[in-house]
Backbone as JSON Lines, residues from 0, in Angstrom:
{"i":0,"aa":"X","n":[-70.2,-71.64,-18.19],"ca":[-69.46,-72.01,-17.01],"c":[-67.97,-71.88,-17.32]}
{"i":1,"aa":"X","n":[-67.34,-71.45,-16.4],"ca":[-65.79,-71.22,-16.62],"c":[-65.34,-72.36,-16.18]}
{"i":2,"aa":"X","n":[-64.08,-72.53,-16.58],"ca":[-63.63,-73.58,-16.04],"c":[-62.01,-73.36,-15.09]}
{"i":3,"aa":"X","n":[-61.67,-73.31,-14.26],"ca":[-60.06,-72.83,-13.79],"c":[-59.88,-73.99,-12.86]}
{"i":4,"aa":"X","n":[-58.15,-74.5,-13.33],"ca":[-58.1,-75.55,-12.39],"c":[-57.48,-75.44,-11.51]}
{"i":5,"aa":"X","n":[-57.38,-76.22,-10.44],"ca":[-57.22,-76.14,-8.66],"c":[-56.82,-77.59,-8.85]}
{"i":6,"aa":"X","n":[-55.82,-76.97,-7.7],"ca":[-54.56,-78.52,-7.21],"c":[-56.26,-79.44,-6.43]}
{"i":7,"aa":"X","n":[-55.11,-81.12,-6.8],"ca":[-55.97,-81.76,-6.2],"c":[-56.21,-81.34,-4.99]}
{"i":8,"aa":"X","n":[-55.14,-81.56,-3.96],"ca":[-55.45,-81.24,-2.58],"c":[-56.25,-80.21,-2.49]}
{"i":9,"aa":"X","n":[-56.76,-79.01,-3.05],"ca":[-58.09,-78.27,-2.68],"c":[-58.98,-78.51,-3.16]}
{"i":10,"aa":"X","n":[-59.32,-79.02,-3.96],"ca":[-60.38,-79.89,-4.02],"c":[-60.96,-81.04,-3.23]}
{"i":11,"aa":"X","n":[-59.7,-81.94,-2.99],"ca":[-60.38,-82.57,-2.07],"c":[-60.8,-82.16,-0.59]}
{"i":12,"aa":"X","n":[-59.84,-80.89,0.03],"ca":[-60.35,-80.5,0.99],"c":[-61.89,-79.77,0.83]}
{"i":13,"aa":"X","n":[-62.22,-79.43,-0.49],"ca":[-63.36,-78.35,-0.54],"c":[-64.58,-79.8,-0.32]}
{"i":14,"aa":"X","n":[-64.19,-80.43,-0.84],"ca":[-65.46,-82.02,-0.78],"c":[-65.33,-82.16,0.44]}
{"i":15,"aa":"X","n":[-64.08,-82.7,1.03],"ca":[-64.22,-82.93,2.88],"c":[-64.84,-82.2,3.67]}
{"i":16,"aa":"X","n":[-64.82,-80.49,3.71],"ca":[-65.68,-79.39,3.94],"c":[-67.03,-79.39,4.08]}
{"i":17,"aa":"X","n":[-67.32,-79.37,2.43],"ca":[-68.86,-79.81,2.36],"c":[-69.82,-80.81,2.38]}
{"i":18,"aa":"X","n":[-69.5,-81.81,1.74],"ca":[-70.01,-82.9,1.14],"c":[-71.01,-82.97,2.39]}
{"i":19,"aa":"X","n":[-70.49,-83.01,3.78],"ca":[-71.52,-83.52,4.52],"c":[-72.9,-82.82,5.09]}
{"i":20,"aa":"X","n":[-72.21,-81.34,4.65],"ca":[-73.38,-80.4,4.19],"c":[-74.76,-80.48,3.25]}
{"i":21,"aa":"X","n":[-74.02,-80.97,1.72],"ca":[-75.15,-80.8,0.87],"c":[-75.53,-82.27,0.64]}
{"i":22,"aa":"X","n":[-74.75,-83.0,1.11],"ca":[-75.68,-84.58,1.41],"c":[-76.39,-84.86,2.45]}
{"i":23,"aa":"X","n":[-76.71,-83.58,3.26],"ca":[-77.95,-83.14,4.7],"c":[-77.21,-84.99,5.77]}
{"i":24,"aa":"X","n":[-75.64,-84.82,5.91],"ca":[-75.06,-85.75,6.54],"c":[-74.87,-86.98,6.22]}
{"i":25,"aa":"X","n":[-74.91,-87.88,5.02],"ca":[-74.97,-88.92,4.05],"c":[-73.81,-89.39,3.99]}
{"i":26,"aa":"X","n":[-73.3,-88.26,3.41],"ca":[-71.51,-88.51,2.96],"c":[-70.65,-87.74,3.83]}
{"i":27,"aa":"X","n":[-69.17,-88.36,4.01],"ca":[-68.48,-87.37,4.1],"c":[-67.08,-88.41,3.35]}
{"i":28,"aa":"X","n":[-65.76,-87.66,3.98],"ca":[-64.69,-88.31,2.87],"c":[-63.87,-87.87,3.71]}
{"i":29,"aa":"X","n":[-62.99,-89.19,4.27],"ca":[-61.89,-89.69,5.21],"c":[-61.04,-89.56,4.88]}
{"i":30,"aa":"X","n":[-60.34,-89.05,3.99],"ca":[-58.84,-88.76,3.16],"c":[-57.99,-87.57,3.66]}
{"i":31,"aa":"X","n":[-57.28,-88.13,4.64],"ca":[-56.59,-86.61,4.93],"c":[-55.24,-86.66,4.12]}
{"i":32,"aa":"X","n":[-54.74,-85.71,4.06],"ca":[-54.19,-84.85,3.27],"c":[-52.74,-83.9,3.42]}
{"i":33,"aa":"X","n":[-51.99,-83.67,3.11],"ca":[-50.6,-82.72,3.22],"c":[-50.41,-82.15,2.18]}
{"i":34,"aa":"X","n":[-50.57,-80.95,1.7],"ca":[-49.72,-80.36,0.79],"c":[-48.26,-79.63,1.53]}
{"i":35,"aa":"X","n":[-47.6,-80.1,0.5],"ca":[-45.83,-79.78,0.56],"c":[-45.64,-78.79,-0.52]}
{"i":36,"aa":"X","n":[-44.94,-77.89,-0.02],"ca":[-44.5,-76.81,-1.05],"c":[-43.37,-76.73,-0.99]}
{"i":37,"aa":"X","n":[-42.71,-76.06,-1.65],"ca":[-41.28,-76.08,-1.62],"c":[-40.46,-74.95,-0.51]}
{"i":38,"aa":"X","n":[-41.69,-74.72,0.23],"ca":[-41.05,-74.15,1.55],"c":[-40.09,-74.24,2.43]}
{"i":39,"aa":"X","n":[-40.78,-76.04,1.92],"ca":[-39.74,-76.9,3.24],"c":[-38.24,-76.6,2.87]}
{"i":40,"aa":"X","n":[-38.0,-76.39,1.43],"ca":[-35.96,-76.03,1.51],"c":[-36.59,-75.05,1.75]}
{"i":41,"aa":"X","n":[-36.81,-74.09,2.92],"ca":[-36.19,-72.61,2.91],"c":[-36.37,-72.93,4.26]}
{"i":42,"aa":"X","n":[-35.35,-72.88,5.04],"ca":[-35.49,-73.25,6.55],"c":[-36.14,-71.61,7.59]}
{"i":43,"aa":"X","n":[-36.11,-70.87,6.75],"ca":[-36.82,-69.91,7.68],"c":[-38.56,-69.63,7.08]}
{"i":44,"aa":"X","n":[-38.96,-70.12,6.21],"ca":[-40.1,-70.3,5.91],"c":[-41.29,-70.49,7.32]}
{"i":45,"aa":"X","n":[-40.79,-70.93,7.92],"ca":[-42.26,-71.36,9.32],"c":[-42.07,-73.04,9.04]}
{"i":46,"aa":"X","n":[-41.99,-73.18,7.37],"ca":[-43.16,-74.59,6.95],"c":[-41.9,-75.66,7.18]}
{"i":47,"aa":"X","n":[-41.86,-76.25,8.11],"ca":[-40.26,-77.78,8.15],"c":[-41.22,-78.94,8.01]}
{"i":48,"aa":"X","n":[-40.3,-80.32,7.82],"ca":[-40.66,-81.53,7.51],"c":[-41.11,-81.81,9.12]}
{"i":49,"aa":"X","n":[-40.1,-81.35,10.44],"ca":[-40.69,-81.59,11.79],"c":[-41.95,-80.82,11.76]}
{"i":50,"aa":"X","n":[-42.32,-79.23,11.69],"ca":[-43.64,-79.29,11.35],"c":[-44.83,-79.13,11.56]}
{"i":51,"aa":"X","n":[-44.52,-80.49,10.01],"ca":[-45.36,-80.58,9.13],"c":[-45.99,-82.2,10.0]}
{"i":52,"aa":"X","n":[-44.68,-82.64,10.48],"ca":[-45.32,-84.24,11.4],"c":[-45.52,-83.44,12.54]}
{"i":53,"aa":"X","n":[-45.4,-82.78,13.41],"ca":[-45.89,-82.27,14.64],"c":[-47.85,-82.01,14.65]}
{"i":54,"aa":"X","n":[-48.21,-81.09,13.32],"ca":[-49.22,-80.92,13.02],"c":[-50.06,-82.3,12.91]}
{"i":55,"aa":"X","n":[-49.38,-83.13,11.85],"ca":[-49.89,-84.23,11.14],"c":[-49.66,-85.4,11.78]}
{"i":56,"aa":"X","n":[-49.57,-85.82,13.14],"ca":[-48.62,-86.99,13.48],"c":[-49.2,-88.68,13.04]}
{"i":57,"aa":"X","n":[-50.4,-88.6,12.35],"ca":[-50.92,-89.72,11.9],"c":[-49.5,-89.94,10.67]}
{"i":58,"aa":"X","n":[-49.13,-88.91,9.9],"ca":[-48.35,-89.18,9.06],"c":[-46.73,-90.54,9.34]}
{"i":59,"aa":"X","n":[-46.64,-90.27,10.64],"ca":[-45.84,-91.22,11.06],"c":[-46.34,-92.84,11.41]}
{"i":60,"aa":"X","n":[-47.41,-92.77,11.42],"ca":[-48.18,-94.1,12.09],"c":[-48.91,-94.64,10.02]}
{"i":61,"aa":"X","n":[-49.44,-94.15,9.75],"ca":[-49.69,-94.64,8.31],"c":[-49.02,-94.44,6.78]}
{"i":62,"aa":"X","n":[-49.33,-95.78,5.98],"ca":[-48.74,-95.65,4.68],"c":[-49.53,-94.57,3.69]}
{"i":63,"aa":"X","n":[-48.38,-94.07,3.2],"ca":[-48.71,-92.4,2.57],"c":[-48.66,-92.76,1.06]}
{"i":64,"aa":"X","n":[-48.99,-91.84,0.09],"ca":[-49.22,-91.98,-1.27],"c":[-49.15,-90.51,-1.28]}
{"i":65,"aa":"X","n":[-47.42,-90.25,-2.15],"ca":[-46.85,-89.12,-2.55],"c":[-47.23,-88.67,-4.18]}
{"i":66,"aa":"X","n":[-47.48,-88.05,-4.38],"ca":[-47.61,-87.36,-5.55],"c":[-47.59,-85.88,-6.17]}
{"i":67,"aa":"X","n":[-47.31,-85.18,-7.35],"ca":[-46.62,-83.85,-7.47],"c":[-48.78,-83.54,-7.74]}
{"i":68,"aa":"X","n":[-49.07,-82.26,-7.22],"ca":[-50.09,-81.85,-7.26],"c":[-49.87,-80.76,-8.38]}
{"i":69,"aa":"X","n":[-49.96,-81.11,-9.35],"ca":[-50.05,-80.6,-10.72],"c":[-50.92,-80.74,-11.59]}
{"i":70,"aa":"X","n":[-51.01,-80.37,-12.84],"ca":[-52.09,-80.85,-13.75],"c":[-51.37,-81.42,-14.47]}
{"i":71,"aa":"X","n":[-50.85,-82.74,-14.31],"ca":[-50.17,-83.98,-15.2],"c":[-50.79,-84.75,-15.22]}
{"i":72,"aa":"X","n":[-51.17,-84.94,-16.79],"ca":[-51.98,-86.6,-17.13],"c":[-51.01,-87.79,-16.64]}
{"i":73,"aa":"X","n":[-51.2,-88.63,-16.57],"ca":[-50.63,-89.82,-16.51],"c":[-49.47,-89.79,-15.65]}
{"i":74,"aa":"X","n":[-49.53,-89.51,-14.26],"ca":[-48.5,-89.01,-13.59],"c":[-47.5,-90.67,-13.22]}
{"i":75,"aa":"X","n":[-49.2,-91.67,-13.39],"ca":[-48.61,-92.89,-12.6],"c":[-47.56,-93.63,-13.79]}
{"i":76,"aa":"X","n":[-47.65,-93.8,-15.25],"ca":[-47.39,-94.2,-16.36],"c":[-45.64,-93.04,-16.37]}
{"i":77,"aa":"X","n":[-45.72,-92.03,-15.59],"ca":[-44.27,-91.14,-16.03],"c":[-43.6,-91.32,-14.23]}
{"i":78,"aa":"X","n":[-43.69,-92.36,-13.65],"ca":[-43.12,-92.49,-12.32],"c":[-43.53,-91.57,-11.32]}
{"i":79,"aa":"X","n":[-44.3,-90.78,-11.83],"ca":[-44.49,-89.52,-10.85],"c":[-45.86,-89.92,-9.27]}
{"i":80,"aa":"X","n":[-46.32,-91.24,-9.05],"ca":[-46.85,-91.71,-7.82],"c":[-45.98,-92.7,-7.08]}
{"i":81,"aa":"X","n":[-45.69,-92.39,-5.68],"ca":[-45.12,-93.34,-4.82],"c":[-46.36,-93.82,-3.84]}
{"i":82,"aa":"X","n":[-46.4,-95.41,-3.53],"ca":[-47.35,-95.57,-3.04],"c":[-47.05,-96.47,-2.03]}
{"i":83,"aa":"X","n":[-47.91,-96.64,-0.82],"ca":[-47.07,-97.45,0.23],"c":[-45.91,-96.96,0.7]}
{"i":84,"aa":"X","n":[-45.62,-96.2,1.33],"ca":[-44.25,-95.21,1.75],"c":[-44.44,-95.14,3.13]}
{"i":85,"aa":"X","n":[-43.11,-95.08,3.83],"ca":[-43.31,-94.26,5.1],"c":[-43.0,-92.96,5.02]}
{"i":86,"aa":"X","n":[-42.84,-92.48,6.42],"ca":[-43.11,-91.12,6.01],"c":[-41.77,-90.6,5.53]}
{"i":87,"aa":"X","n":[-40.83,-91.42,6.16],"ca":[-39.16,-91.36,5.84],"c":[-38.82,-91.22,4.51]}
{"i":88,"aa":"X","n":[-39.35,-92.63,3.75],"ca":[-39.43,-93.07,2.57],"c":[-40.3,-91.6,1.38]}
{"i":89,"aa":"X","n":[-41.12,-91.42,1.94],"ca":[-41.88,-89.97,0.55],"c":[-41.07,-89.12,0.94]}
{"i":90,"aa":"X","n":[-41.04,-88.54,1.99],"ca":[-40.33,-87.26,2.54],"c":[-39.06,-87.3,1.3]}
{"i":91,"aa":"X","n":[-38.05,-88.64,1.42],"ca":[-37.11,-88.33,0.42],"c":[-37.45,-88.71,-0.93]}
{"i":92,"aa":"X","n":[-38.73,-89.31,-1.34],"ca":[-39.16,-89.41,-2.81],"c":[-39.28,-88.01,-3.28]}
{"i":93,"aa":"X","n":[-40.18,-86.9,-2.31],"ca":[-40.59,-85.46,-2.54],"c":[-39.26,-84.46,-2.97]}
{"i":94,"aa":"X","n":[-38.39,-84.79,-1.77],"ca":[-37.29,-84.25,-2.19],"c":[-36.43,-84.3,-3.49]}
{"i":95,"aa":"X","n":[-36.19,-85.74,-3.59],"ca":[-35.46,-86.0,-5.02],"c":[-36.22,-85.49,-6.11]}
{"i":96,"aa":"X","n":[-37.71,-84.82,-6.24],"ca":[-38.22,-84.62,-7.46],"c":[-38.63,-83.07,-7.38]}
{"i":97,"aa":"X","n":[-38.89,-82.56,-5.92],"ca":[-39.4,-81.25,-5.74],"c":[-38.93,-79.85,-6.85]}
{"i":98,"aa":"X","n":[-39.21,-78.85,-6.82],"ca":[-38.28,-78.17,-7.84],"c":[-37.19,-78.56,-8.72]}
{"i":99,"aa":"X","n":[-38.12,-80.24,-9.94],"ca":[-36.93,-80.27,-10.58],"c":[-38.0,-80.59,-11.55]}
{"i":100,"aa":"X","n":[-37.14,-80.15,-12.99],"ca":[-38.16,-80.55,-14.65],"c":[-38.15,-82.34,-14.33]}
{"i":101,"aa":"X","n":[-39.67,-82.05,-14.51],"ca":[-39.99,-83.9,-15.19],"c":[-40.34,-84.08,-16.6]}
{"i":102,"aa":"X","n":[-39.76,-85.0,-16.78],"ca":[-40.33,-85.06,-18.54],"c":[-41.75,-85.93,-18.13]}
{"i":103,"aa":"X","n":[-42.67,-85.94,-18.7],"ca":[-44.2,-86.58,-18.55],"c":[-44.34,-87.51,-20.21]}
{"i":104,"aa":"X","n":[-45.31,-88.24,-19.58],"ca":[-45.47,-89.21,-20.98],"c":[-46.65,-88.32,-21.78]}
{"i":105,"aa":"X","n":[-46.09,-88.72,-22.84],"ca":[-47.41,-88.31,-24.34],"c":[-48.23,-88.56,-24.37]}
């Protein structure tokens, strides 16, 4: 078996997808989701922070849990999870860290 890794967010969309498939309707998984790329600085990209809430508008009504979708161990132990946020509040957590070196813990 090979192994290649995939950002969280597609993974969890690939479980939301199926799950309720191969559990013949049992399961499914309520976690919706945003990936942010660094599109959003390029204002002619398509991809803006308006949007991204136009699409998503639950994002304005609930508390969000920001995080860099990487393969970093211990993201919560190197500051890298914000939790309980509005959308105001991550929007500028994302920003202050987006395209910038993080040092990560050992």
């Amino acid at each position: 078996m090979s192994v290649k890794p995939i950002r969280e967010h597609t993974g969890k969309s690939l479980l939301a997808k199926h799950l309720p498939d191969v559990s013949g309707g049992k399961h499914s998984m309520g976690c919706p989701g945003v990936l942010i790329t660094p599109a959003v600085l390029d204002p002619t990209s398509g991809q803006t922070w308006d949007t991204i809430l136009q699409e998503n508008p639950w994002l304005k009504t609930s508390k969000l849990v920001a995080k860099p979708d990487q393969l970093i161990k211990r993201r919560g132990k190197a500051g890298l999870i914000a939790i309980n946020k509005t959308f105001d509040e991550a929007k500028t957590w994302v920003m202050e860290r987006m395209c910038k070196e993080q040092k990560k813990a050992s």
